[in-house]
PABA-775119 format. One line per 5 residues: number of its first residue (from 0); their letters; for each residue x, y, z negated of N, C-alpha, C. Coordinates in steps of 0.1 Angstrom, whole numbers, plus 2048, in hexadecimal, padded with zeros to 3 digits. Atoms other than C-alpha are relative to their C-alpha. Last residue first. Layout:
<sites>
NUM) a) X/Y/Z/X/Y/Z/X/Y/Z | ...
</sites>
This chain:
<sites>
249) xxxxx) 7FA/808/80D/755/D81/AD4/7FB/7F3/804 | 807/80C/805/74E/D99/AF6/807/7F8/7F4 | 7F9/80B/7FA/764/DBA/AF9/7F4/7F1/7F9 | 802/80A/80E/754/DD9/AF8/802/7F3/809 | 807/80D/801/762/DF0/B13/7FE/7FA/7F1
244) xxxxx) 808/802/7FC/768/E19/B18/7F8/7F3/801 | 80C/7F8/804/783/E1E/B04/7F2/803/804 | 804/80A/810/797/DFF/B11/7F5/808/7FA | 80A/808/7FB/794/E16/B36/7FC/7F8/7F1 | 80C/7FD/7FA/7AB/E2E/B2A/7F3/7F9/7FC
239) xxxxx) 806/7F8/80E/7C0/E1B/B18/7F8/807/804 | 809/80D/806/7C3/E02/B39/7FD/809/7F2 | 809/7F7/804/7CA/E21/B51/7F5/7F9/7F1 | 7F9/7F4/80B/7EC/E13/B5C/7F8/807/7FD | 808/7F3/7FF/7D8/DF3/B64/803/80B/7F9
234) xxxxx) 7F7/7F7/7FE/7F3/DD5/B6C/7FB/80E/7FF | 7F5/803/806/7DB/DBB/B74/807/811/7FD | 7F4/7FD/7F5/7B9/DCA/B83/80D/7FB/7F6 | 7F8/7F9/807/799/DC1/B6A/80D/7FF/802 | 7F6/807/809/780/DAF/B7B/808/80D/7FA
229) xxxxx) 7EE/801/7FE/761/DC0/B83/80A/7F8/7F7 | 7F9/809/807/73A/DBD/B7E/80F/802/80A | 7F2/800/7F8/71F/DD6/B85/809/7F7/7F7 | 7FA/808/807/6F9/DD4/B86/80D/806/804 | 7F1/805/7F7/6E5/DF0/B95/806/7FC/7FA
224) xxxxx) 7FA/809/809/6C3/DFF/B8D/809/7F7/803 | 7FC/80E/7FA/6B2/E15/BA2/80A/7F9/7F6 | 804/808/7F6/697/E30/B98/806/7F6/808 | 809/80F/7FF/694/E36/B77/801/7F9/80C | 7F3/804/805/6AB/E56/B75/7FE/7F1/7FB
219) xxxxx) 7F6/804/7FA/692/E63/B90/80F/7F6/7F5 | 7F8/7F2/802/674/E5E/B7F/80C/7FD/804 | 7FC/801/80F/65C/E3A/B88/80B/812/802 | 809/7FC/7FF/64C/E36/BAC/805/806/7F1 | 7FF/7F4/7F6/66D/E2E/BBB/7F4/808/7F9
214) xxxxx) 80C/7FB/807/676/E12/BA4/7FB/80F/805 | 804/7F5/7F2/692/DFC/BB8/7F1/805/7F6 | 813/7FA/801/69E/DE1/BA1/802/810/803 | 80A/80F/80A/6BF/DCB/B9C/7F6/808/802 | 808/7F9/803/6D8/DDD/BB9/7F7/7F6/7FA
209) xxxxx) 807/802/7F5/6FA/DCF/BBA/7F3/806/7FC | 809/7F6/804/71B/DDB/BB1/7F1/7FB/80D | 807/802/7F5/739/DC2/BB8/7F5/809/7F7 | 80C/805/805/759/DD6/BA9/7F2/7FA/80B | 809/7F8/7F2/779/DD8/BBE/7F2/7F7/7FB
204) xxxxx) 80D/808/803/791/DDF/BA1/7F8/800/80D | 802/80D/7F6/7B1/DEA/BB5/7F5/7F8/7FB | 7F9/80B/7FD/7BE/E02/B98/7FE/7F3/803 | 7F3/7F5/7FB/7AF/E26/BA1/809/7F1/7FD | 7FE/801/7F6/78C/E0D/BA0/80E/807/808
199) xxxxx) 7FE/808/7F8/794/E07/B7C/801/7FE/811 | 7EE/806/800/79A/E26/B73/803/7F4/805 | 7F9/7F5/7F5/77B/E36/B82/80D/7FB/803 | 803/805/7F4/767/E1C/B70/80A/807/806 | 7FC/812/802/774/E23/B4D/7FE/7FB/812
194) xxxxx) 7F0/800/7FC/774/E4B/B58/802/7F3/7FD | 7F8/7FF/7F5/74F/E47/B65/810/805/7FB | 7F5/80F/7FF/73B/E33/B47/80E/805/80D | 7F7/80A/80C/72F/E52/B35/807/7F2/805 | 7F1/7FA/803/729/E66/B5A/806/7F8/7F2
189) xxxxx) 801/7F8/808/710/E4B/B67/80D/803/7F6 | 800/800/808/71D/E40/B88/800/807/7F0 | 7F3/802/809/70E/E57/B9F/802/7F5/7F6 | 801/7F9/80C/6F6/E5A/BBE/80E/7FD/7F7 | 810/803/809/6E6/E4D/BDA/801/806/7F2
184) xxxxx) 7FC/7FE/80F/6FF/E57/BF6/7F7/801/7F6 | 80A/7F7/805/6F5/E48/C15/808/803/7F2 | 7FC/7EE/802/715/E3C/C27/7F3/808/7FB | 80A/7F7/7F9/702/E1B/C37/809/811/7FC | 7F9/809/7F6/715/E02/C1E/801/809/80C
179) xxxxx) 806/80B/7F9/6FE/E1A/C03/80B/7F8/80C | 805/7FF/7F1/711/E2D/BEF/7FD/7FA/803 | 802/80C/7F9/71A/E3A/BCB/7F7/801/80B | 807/7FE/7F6/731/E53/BBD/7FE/7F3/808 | 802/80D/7F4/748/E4E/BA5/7F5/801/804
174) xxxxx) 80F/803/7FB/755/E6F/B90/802/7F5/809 | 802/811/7FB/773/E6D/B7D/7F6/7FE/806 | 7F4/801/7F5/77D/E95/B85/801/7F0/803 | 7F5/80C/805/75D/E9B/B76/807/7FC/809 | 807/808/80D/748/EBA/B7E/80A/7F6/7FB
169) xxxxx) 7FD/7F8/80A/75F/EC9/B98/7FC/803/7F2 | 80E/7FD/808/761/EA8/BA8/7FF/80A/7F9 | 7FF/7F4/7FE/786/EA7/BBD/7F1/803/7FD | 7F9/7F3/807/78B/E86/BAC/7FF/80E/803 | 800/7F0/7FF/76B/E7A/BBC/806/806/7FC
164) xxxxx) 7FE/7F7/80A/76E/E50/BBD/801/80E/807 | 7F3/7F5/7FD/758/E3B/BD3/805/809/7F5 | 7FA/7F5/80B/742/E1F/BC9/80D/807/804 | 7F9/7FD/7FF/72C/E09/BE5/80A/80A/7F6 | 800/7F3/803/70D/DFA/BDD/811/800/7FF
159) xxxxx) 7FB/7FE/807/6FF/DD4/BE2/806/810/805 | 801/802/812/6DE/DC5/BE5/80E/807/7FA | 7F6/808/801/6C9/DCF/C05/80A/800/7F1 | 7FD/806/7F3/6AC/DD4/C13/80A/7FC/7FE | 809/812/7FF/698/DDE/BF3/807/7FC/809
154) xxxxx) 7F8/805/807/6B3/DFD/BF7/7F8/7F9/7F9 | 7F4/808/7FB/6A3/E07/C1B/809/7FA/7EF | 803/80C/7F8/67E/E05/C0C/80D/7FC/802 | 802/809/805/688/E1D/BF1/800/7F3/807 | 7FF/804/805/696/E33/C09/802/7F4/7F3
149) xxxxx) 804/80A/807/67E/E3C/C1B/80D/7F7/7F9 | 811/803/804/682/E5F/C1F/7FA/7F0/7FB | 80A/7FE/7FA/6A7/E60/C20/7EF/7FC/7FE | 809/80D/7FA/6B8/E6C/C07/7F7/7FF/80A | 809/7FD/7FA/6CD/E8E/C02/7FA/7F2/804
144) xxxxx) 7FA/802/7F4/6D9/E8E/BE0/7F5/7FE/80B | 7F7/7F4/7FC/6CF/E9F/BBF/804/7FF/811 | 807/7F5/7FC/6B1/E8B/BB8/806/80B/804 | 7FF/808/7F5/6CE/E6A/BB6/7F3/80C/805 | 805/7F8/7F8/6DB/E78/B9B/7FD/7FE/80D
139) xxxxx) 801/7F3/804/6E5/E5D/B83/803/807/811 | 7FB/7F6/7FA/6E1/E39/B8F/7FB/808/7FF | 807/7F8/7F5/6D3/E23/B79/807/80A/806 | 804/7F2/801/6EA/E0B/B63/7F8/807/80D | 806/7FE/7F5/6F8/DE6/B60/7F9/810/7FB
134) xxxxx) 80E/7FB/809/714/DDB/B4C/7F7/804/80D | 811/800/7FE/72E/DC1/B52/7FA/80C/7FC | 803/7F2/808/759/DC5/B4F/7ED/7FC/80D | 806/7F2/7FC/764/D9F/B5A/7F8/80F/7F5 | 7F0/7F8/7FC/77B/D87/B46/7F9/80C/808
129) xxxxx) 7FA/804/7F2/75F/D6C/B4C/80C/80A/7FE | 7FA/808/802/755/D70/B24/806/7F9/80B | 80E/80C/807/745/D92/B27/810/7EF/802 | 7F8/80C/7F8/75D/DB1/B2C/7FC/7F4/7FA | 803/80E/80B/73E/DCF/B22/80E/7F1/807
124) xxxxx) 7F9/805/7F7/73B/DF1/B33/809/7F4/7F6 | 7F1/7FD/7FD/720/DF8/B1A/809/7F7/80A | 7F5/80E/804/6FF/DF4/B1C/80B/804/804 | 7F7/807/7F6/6EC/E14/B19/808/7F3/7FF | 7F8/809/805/6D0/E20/AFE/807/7F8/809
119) xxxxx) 803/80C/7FC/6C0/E40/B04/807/7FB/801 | 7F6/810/807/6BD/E5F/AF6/7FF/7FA/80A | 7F2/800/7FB/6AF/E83/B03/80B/7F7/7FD | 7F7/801/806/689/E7C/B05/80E/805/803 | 7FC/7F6/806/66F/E8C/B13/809/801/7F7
114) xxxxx) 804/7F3/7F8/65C/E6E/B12/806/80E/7FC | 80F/7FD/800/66B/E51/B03/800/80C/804 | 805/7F1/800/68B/E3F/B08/7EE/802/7FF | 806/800/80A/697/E1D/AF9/7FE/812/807 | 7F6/7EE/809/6AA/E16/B12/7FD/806/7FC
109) xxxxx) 809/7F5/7FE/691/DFD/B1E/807/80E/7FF | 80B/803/7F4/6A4/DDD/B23/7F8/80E/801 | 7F7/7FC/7F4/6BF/DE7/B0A/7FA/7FD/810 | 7FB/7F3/7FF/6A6/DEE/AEE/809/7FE/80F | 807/7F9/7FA/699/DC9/AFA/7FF/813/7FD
104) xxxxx) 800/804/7F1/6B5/DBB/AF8/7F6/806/803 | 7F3/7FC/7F8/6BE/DCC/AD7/7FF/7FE/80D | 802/7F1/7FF/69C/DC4/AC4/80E/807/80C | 7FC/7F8/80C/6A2/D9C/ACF/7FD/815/802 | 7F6/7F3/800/690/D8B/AE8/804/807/7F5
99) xxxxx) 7F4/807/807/67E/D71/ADE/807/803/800 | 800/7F8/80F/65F/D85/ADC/808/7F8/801 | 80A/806/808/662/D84/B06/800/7FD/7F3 | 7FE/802/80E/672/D97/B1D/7F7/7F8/801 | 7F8/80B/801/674/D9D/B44/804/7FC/7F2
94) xxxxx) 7ED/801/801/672/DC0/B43/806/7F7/800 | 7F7/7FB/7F3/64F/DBD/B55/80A/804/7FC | 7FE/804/7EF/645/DA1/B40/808/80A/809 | 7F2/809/802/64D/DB7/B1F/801/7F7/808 | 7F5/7F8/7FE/638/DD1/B2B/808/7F6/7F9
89) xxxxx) 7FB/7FE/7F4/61B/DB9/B30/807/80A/804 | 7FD/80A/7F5/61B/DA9/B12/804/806/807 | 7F5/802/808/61A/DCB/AF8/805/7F4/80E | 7F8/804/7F4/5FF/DD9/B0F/80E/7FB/7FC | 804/80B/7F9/5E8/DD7/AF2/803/7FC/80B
84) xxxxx) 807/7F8/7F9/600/DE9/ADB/7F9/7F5/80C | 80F/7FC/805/605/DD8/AB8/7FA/806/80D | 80A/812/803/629/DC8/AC1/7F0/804/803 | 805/807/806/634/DF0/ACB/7F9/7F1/806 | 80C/7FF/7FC/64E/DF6/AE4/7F8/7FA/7F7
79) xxxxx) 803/812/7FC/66D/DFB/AD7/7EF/805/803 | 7FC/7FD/7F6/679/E23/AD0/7FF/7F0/806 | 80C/7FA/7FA/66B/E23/AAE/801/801/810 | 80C/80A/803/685/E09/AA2/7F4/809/808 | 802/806/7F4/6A1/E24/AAD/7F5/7F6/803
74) xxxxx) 7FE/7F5/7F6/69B/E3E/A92/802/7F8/80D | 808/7FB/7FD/692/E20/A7C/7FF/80B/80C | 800/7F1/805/6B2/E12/A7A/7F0/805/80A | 7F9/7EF/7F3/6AF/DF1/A86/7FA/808/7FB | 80B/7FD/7F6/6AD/DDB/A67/804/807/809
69) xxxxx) 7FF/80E/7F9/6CE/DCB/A54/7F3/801/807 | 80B/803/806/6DB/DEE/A54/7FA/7F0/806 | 804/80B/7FB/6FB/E00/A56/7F0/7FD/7FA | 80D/7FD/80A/707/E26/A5D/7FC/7ED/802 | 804/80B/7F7/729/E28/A65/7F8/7FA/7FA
64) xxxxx) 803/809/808/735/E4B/A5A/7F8/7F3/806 | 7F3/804/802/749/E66/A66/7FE/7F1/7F5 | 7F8/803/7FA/72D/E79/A7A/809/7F5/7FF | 7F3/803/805/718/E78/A5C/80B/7FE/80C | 7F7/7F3/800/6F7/E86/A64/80F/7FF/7FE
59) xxxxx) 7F2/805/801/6E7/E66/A70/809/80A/7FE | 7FE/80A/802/6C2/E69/A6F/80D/7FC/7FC | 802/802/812/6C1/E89/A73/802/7F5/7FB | 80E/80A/805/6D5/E85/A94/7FF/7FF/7F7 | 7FE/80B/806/6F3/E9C/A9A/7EF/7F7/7FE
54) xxxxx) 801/801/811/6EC/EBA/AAB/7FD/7F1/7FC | 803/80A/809/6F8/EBC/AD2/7FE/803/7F0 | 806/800/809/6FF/EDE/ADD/7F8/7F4/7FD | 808/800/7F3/718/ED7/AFC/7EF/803/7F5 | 7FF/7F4/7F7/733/EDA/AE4/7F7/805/80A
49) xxxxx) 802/7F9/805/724/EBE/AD0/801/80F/801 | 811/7FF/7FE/71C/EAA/AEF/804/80F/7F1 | 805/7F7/7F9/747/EAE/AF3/7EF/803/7FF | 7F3/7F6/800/751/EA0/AD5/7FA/80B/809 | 803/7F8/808/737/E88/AD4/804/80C/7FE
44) xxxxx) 805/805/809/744/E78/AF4/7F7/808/7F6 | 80E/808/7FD/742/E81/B19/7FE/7F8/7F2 | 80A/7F3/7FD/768/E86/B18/7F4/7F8/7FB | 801/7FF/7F3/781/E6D/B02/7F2/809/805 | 801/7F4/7F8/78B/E79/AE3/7FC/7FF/808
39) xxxxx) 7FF/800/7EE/779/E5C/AD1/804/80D/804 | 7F1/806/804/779/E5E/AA5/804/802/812 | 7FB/7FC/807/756/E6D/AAB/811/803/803 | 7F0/7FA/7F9/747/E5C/AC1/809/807/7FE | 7FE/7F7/7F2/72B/E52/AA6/80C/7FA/808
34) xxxxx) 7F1/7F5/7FF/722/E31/A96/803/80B/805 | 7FB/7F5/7F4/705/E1B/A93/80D/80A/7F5 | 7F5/7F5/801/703/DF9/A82/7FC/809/809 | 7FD/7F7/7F1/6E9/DDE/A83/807/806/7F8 | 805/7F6/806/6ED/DBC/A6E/804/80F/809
29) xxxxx) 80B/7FB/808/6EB/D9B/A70/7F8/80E/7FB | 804/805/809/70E/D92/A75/7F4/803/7FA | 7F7/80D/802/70E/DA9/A94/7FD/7FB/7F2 | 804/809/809/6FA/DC5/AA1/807/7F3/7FF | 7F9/812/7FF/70A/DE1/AB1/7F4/7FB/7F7
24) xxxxx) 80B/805/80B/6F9/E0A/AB5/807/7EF/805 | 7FE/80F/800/714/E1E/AC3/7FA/7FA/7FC | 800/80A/808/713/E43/AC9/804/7F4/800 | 7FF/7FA/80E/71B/E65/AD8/7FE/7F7/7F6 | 800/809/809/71E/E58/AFC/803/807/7F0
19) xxxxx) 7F9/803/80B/716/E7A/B0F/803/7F2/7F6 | 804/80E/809/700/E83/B2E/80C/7FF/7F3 | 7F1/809/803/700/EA6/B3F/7FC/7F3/7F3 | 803/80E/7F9/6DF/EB0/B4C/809/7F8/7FA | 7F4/800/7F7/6EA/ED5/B45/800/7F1/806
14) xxxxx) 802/7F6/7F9/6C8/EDF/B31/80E/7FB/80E | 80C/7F9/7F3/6B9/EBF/B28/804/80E/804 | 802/7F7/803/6DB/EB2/B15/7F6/804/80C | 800/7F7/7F9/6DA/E8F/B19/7FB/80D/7FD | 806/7F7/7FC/6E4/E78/AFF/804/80D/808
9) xxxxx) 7FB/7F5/7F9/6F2/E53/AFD/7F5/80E/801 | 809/7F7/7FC/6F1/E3B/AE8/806/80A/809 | 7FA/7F4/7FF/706/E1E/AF4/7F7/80D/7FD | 808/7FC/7F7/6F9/DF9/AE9/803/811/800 | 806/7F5/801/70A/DDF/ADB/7F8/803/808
4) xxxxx) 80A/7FD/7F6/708/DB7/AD2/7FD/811/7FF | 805/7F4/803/721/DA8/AC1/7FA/808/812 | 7FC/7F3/7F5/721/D85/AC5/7FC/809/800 | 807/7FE/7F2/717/D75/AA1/807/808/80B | 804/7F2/7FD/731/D6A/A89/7F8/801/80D
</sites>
């Protein structure tokens, strides 16, 4: 069996900003899958985007059904950078690709957005074969806070980021809030991964969070990019919780 390989859709409602996991797109033995969130009570899923006026994807009208195919589903296939474009090379250098790359790595390298979009394809808070919880993600709202002017320059300067929890958040009660060493506040972990995170840092996880790429010139929800890797606390009276939020390596 091959190692299963997801990837989290997710969509943002352009009027309230609010983000939502509402899918799953896997590939394994050969063959892609997507799924909704359906079956999931937990917040920030389908449940709630459809309250939030989400409409199901034509593509995928079935809420209750687990759509397969041994291609990528065209609705996400168009969301790759064409082969045929003459800058096809040198956008797959600067993600660090190359046609060896599989469709998945490089949907999960791009996040498969396009202009004006309200998808895009997240890696999941993932426990890889060290026993650690991996994924890496951009910091959400970081146009909302007060930065300083050069900014960019000071977080080229250095590599790793501080995570505080916000139970008294009136938006999300699991909110994590991220900082510079310095007490700058840069911004949020993004709200679909913040009650898995939240729980673990409420039980002694002391994740390392470091900064992979600084893009200042690019749209704010483009502009820093941040690894994170944690163990996973013995004794975590939040572990059902948190299970709902990871894919487990095979």
């Amino acid at each position: 069996m091959n190692d299963v390989k997801s990837l989290w859709v997710v969509w943002q409602n352009p009027k309230t900003r609010s983000y939502y996991h509402i899918g799953t797109l896997s590939y394994f033995d050969n063959h892609y899958e997507f799924s909704y969130t359906s079956a999931q009570k937990e917040y920030w899923k389908l449940n709630d985007a459809l309250k939030d006026e989400y409409m199901l994807h034509p593509a995928f009208p079935d809420p209750n059904k687990t759509y397969k195919s041994k291609e990528l589903f065209n609705a996400f296939d168009r969301r790759l950078p064409s082969p045929i474009r003459a800058d096809f090379s040198i956008i797959m250098e600067e993600l660090g690709l190359d046609k060896n790359h599989s469709k998945m790595e490089i949907l999960e390298e791009t996040r498969g957005r396009l202009a004006n979009d309200t998808y895009s394809f997240e890696r999941p808070l993932r426990v890889e074969s060290d026993g650690n919880v991996h994924t890496s993600f951009f910091i959400h709202g970081m146009r909302y806070q007060k930065l300083p002017k050069n900014w960019p320059q000071l977080l080229k300067t250095i590599k790793t980021v501080t995570l505080v929890q916000e139970p008294e958040n009136s938006y999300d009660p699991n909110a994590v809030a991220i900082y510079t060493e310095t007490g700058v506040k840069l911004g949020y972990i993004p709200g679909f991964y913040s009650k898995g995170v939240f729980a673990l840092l409420e039980n002694g996880a002391s994740p390392i969070v470091t900064i992979s790429k600084v893009n200042e010139i690019s749209t704010p929800h483009w502009w820093v990019k941040l690894n994170y890797v944690s163990e996973i606390p013995s004794g975590n009276k939040r572990i059902p919780e948190f299970l709902a939020f990871v894919e487990t390596a095979v």
